[in-house]
PyMOL Python script that loads the backbone (N, CA, C, O; Angstrom):
from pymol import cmd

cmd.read_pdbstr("""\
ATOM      1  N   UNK A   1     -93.751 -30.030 -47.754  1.00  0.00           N
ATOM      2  CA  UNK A   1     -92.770 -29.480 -48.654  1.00  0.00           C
ATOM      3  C   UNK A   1     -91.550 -30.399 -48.633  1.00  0.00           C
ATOM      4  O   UNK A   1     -91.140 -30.901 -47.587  1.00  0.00           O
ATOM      5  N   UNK A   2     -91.040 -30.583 -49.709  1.00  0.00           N
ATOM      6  CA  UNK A   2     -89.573 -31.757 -50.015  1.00  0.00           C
ATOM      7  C   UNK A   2     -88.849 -30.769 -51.092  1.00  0.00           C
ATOM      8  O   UNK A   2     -89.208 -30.363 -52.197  1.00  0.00           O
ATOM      9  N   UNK A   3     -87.347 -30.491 -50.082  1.00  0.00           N
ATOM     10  CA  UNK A   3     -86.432 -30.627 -50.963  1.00  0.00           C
ATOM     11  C   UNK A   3     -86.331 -31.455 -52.014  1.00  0.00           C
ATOM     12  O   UNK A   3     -86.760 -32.591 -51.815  1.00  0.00           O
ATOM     13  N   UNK A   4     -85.792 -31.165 -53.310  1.00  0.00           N
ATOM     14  CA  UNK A   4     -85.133 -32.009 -54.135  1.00  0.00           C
ATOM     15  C   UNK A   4     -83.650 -31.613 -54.726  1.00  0.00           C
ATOM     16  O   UNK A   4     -83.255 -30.555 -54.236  1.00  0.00           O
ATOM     17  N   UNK A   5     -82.884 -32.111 -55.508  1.00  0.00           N
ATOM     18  CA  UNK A   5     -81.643 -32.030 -55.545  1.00  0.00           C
ATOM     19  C   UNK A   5     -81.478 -30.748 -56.588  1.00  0.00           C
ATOM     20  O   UNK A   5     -82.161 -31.135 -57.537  1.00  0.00           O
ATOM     21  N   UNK A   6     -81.045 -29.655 -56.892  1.00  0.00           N
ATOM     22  CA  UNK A   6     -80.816 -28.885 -57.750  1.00  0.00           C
ATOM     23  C   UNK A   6     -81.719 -27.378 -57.266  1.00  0.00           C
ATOM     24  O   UNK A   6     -82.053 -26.373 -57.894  1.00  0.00           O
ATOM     25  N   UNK A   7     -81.872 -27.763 -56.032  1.00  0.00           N
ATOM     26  CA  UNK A   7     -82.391 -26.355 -55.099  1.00  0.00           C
ATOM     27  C   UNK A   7     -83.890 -26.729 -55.687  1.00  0.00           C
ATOM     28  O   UNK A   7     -84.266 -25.578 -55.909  1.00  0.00           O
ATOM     29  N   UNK A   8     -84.559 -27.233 -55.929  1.00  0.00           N
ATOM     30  CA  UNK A   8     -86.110 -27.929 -56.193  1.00  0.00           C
ATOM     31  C   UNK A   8     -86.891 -27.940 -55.327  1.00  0.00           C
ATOM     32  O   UNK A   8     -86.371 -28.144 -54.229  1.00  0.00           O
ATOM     33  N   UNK A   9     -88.461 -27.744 -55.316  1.00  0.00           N
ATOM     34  CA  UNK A   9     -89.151 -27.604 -54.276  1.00  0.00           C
ATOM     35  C   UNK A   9     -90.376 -28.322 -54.772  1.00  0.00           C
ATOM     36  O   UNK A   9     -90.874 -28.058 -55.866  1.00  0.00           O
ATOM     37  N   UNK A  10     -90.979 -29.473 -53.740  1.00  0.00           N
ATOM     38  CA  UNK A  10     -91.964 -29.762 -54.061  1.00  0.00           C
ATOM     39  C   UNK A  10     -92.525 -29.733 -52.875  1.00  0.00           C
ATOM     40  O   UNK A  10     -91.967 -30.024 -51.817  1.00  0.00           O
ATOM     41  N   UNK A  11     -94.437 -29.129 -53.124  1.00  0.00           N
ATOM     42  CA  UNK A  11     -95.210 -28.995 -51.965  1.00  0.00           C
ATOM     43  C   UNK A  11     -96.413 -29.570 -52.613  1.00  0.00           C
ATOM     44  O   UNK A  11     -96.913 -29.410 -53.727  1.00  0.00           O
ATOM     45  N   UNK A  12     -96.773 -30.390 -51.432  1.00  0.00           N
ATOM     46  CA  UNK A  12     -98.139 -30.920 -51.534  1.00  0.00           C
ATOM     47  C   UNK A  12     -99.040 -30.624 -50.626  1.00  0.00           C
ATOM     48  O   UNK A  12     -98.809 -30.496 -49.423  1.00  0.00           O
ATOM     49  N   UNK A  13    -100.745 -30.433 -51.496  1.00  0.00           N
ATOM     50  CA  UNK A  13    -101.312 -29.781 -50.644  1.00  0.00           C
ATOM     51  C   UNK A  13    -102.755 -29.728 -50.784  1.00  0.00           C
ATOM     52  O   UNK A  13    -103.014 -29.784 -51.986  1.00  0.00           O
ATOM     53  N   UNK A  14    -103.906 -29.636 -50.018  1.00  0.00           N
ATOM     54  CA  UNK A  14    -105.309 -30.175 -50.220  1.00  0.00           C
ATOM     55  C   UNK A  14    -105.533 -29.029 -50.450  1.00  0.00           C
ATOM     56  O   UNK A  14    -105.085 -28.212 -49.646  1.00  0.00           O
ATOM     57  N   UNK A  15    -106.283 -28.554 -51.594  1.00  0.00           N
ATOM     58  CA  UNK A  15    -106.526 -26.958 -51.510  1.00  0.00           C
ATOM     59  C   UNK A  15    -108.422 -26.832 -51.803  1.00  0.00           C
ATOM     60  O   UNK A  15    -108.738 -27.848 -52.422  1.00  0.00           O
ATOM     61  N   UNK A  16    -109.111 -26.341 -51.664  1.00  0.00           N
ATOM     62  CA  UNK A  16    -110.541 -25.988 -52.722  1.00  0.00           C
ATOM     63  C   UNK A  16    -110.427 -25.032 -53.915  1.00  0.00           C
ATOM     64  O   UNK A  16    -110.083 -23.850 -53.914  1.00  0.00           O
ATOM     65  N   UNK A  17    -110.888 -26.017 -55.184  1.00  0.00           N
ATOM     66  CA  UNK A  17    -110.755 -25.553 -56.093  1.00  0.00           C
ATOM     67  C   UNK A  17    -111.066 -24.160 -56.590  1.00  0.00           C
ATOM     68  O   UNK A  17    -110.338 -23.696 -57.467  1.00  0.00           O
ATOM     69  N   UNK A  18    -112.143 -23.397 -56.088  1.00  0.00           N
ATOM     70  CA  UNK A  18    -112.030 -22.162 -56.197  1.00  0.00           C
ATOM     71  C   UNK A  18    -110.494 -21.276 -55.677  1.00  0.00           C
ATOM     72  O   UNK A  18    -110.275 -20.166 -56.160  1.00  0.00           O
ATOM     73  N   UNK A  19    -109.813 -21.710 -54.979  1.00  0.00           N
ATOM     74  CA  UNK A  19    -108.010 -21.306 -54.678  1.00  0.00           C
ATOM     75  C   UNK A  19    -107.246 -21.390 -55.494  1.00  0.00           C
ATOM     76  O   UNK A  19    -106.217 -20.735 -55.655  1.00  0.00           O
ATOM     77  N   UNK A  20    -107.830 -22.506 -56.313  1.00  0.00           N
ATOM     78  CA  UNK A  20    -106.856 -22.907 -57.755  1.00  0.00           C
ATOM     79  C   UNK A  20    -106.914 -21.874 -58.934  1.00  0.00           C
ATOM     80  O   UNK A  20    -105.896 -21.692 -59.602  1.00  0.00           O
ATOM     81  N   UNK A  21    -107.953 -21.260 -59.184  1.00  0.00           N
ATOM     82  CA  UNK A  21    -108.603 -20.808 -60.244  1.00  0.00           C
ATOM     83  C   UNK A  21    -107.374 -19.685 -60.814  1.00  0.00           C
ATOM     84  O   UNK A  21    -107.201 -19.439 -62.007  1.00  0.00           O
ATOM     85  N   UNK A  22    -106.453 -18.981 -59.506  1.00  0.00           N
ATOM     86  CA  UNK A  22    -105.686 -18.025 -60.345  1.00  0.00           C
ATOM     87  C   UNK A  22    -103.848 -18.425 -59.581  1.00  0.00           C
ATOM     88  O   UNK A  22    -102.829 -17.786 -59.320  1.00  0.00           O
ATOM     89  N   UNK A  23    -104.295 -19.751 -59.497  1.00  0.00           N
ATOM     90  CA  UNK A  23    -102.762 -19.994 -59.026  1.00  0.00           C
ATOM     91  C   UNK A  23    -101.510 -20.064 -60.070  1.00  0.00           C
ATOM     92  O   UNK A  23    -100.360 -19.730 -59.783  1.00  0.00           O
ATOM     93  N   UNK A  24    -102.050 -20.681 -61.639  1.00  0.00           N
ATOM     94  CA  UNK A  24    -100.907 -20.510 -62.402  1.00  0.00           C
ATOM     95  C   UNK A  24    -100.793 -18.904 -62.648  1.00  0.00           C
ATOM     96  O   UNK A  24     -99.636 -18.514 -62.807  1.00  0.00           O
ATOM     97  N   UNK A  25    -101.493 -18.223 -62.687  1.00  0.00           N
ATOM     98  CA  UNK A  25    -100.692 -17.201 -62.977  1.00  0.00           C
ATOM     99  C   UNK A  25     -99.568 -16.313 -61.820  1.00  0.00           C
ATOM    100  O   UNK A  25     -98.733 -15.463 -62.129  1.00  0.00           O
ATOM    101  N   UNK A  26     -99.903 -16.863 -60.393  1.00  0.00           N
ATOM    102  CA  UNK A  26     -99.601 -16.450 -59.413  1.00  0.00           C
ATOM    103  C   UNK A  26     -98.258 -17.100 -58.929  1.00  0.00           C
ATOM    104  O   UNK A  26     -97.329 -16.607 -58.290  1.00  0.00           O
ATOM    105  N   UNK A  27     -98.463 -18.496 -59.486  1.00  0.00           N
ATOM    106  CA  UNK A  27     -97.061 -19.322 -59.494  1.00  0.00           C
ATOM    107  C   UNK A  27     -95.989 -19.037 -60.545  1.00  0.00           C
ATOM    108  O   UNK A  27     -94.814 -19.400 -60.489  1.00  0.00           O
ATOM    109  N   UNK A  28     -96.602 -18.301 -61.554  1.00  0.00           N
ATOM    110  CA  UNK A  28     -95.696 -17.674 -62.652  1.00  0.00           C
ATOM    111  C   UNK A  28     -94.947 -16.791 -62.149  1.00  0.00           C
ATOM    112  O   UNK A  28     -93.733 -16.972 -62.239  1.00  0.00           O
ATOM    113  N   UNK A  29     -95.518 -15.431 -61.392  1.00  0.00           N
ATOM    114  CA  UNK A  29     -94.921 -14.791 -61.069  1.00  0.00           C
ATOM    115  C   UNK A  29     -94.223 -14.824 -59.706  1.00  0.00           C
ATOM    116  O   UNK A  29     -93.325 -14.017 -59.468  1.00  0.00           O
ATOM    117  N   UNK A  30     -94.535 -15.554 -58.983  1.00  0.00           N
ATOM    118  CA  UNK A  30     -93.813 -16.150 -57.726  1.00  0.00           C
ATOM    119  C   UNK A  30     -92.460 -16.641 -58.070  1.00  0.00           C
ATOM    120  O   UNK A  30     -91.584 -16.390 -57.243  1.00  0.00           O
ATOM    121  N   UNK A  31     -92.031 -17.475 -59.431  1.00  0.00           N
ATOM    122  CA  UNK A  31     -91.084 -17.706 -59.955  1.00  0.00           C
ATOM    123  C   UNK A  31     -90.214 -17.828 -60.848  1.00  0.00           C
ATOM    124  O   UNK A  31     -89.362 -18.681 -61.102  1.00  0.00           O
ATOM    125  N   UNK A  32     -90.653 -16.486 -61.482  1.00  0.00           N
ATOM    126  CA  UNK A  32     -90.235 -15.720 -62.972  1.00  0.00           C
ATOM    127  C   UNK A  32     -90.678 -16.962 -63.769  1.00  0.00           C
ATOM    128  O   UNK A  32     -89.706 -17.469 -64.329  1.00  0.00           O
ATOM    129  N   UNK A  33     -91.777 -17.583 -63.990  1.00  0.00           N
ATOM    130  CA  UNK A  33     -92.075 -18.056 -64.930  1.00  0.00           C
ATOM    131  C   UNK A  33     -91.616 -19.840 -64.862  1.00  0.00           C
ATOM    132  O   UNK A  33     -92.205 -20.570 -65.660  1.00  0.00           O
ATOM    133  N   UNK A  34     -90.830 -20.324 -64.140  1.00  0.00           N
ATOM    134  CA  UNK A  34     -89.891 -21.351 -63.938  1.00  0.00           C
ATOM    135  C   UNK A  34     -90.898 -22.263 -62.795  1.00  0.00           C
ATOM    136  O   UNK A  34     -90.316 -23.091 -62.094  1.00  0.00           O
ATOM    137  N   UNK A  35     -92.030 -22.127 -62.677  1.00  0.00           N
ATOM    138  CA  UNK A  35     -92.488 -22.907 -61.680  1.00  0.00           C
ATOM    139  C   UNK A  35     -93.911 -23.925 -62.562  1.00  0.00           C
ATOM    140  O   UNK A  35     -94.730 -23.396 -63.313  1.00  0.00           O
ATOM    141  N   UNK A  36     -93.897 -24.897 -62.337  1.00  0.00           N
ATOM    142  CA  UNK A  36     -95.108 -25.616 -62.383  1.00  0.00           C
ATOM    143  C   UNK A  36     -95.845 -26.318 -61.702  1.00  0.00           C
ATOM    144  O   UNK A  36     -95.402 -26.452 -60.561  1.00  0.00           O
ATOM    145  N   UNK A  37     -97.004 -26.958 -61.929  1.00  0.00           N
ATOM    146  CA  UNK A  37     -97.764 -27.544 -60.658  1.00  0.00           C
ATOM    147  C   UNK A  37     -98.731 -28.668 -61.922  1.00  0.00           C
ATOM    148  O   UNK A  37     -98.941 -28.504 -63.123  1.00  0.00           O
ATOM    149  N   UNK A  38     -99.147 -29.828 -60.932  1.00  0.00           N
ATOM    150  CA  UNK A  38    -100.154 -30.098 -61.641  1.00  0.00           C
ATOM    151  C   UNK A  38    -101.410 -30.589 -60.359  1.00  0.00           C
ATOM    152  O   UNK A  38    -101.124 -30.534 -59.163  1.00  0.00           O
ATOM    153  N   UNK A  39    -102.556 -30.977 -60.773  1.00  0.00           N
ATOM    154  CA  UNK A  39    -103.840 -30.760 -60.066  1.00  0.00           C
ATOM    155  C   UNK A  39    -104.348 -32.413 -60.045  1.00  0.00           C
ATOM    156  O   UNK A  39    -104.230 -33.002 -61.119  1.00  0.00           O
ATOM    157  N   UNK A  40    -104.818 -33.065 -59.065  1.00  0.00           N
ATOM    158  CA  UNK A  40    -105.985 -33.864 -59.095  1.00  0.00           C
ATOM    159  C   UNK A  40    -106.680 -34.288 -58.352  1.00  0.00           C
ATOM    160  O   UNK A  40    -106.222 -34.606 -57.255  1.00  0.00           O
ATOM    161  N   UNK A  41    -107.914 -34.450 -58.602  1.00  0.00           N
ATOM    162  CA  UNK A  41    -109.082 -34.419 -57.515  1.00  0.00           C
ATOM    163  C   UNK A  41    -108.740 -35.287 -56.414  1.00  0.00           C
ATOM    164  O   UNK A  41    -108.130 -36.342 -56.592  1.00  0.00           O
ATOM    165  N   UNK A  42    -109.183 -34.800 -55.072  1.00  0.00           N
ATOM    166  CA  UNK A  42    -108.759 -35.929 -54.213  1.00  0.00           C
ATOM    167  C   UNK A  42    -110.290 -36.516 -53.577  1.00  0.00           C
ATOM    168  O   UNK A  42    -110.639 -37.441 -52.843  1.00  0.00           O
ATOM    169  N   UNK A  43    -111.032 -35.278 -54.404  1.00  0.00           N
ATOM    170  CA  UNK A  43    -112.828 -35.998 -53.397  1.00  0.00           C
ATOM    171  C   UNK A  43    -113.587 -34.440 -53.364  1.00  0.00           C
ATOM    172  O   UNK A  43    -113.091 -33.320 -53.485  1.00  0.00           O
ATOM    173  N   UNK A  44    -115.111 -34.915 -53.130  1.00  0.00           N
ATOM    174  CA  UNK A  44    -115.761 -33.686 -52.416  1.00  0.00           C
ATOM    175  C   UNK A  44    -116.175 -33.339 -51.222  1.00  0.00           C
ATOM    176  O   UNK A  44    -117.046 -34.026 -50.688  1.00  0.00           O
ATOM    177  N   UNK A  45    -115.728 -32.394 -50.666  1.00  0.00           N
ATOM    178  CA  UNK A  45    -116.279 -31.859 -49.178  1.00  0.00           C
ATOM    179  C   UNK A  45    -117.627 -31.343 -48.966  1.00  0.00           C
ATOM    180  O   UNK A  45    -118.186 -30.806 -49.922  1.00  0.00           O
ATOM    181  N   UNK A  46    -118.145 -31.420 -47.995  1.00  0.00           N
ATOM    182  CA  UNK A  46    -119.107 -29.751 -48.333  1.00  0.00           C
ATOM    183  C   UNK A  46    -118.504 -28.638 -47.841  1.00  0.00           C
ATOM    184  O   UNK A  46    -117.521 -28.443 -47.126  1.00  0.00           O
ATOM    185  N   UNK A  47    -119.487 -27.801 -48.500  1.00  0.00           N
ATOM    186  CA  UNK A  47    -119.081 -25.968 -48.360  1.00  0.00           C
ATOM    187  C   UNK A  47    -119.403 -25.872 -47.682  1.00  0.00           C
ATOM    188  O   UNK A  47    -120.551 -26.187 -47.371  1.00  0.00           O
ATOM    189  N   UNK A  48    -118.145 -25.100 -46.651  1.00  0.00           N
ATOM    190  CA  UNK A  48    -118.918 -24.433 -45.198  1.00  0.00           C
ATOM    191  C   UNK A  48    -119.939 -23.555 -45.347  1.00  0.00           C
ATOM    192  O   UNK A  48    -120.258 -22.742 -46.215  1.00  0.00           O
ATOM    193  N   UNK A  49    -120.332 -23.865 -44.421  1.00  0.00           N
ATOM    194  CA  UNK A  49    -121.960 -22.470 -44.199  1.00  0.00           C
ATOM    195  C   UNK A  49    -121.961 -20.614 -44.699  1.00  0.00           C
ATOM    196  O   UNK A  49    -122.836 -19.819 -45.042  1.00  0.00           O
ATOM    197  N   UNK A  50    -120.685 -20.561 -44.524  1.00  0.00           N
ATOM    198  CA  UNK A  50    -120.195 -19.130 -44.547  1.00  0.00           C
ATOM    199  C   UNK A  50    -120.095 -18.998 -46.010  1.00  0.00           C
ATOM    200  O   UNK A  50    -120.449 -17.931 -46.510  1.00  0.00           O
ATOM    201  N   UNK A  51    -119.622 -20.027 -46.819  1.00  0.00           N
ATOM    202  CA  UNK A  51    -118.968 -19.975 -48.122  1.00  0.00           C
ATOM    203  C   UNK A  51    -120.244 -20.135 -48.935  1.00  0.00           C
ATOM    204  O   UNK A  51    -120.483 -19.314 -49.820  1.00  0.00           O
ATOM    205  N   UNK A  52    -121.167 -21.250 -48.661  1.00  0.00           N
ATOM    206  CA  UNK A  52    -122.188 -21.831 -48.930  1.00  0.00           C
ATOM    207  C   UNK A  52    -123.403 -20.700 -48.781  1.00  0.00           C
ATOM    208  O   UNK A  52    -124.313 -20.827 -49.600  1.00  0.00           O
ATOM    209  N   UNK A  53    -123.487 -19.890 -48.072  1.00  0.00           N
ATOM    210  CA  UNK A  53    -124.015 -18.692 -48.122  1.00  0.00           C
ATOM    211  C   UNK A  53    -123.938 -17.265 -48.958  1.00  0.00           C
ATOM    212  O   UNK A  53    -124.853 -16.457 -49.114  1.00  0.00           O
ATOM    213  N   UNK A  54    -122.635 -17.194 -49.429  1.00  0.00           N
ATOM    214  CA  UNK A  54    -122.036 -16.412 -50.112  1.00  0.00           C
ATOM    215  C   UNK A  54    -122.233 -16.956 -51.568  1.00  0.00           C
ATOM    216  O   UNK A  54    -122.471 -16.167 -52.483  1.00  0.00           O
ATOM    217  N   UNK A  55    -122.116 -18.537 -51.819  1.00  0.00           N
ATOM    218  CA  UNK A  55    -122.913 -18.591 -53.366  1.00  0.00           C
ATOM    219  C   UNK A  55    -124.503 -18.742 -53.291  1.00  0.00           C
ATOM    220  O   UNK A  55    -125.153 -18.927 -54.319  1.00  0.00           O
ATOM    221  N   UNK A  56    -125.092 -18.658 -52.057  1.00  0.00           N
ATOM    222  CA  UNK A  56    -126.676 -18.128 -52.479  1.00  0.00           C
ATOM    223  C   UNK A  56    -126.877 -17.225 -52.875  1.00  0.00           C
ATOM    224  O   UNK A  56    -127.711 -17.008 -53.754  1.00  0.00           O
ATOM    225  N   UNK A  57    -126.045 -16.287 -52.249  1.00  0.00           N
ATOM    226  CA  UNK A  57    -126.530 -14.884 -52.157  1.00  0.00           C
ATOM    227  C   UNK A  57    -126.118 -14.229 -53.819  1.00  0.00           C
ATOM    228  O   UNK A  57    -126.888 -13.513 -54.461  1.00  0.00           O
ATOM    229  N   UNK A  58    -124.842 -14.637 -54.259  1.00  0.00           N
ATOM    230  CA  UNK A  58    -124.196 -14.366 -55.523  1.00  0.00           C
ATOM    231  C   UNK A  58    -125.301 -15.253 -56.781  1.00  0.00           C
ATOM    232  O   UNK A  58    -125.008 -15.109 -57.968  1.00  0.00           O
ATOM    233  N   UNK A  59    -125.764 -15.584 -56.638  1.00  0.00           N
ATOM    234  CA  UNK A  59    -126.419 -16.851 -57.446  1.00  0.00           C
ATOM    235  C   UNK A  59    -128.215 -15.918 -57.590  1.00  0.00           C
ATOM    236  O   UNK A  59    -128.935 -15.832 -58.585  1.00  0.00           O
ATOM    237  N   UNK A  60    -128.419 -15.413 -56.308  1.00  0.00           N
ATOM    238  CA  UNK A  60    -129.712 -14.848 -56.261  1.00  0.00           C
ATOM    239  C   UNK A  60    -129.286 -13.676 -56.782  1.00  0.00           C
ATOM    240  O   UNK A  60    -130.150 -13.198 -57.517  1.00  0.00           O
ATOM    241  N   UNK A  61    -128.267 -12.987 -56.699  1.00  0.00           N
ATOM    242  CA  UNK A  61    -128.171 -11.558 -57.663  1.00  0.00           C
ATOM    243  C   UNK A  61    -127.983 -11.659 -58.948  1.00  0.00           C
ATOM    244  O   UNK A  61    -128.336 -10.905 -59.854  1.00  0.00           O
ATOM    245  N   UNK A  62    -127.369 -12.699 -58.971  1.00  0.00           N
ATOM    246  CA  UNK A  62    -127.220 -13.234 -60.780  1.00  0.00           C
ATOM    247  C   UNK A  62    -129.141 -13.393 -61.539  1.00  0.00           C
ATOM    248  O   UNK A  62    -129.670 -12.860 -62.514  1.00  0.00           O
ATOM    249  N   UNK A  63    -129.515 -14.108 -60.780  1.00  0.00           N
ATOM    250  CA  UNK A  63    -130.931 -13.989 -61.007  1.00  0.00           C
ATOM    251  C   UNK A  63    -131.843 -12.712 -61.017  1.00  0.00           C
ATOM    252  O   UNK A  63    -132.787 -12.665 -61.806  1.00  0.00           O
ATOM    253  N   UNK A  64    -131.610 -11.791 -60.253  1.00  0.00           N
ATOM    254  CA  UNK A  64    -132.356 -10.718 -59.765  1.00  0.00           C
ATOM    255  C   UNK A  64    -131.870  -9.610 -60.837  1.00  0.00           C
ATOM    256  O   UNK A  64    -132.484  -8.543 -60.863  1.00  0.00           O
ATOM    257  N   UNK A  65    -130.636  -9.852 -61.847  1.00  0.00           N
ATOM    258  CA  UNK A  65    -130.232  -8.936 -62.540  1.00  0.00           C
ATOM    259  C   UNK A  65    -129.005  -7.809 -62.166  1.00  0.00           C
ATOM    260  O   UNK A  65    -128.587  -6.835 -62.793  1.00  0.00           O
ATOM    261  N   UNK A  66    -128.654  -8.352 -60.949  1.00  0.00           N
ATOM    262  CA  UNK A  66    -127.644  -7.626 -60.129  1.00  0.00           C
ATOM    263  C   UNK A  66    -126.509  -7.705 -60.636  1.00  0.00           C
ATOM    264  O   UNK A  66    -126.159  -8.827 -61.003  1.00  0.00           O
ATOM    265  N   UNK A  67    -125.443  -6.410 -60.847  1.00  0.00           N
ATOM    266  CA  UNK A  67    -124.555  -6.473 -61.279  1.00  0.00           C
ATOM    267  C   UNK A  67    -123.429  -7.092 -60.266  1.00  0.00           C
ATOM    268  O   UNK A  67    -123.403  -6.478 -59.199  1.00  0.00           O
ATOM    269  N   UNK A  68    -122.465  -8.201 -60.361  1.00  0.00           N
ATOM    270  CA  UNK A  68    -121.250  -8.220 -59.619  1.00  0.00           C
ATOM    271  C   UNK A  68    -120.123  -6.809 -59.444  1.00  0.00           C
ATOM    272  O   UNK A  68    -119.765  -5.920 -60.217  1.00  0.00           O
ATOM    273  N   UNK A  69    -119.880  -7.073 -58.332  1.00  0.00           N
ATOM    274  CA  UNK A  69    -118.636  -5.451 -57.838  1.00  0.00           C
ATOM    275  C   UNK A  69    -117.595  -5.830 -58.977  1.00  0.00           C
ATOM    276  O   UNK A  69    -116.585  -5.146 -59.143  1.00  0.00           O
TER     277      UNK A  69
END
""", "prot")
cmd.dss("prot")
cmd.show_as("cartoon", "prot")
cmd.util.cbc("prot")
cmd.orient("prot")
């Protein structure tokens, strides 16, 4: 995170893109609307096991006809 001059805030930060998916609207309201961000790839990881498990399982109900909660 860096100060900038006029009470400004800049943070940089490695995130996974599924985190991104509802951040502008979340950064909207974090700062009445006055906040922006922009995005770019820095590379691919793999999915941990835990996460990587959780889109089998979502992926096989999508197939099976299963409704999402």
């Amino acid at each position: 995170m860096e100060a900038l001059p006029g009470g400004l805030q800049v943070i940089q930060a490695v995130v996974p893109l599924a985190e991104m998916l509802s951040y502008a609207t979340n950064l909207k309201s974090m700062t009445a609307g006055q906040g922006s961000f922009t995005m770019e790839l820095k590379g691919y990881e793999p999915v941990p096991p835990n996460i990587q498990q959780q889109i089998v399982e979502k992926y096989q109900r999508s197939r099976a006809g299963i409704e999402e909660e």
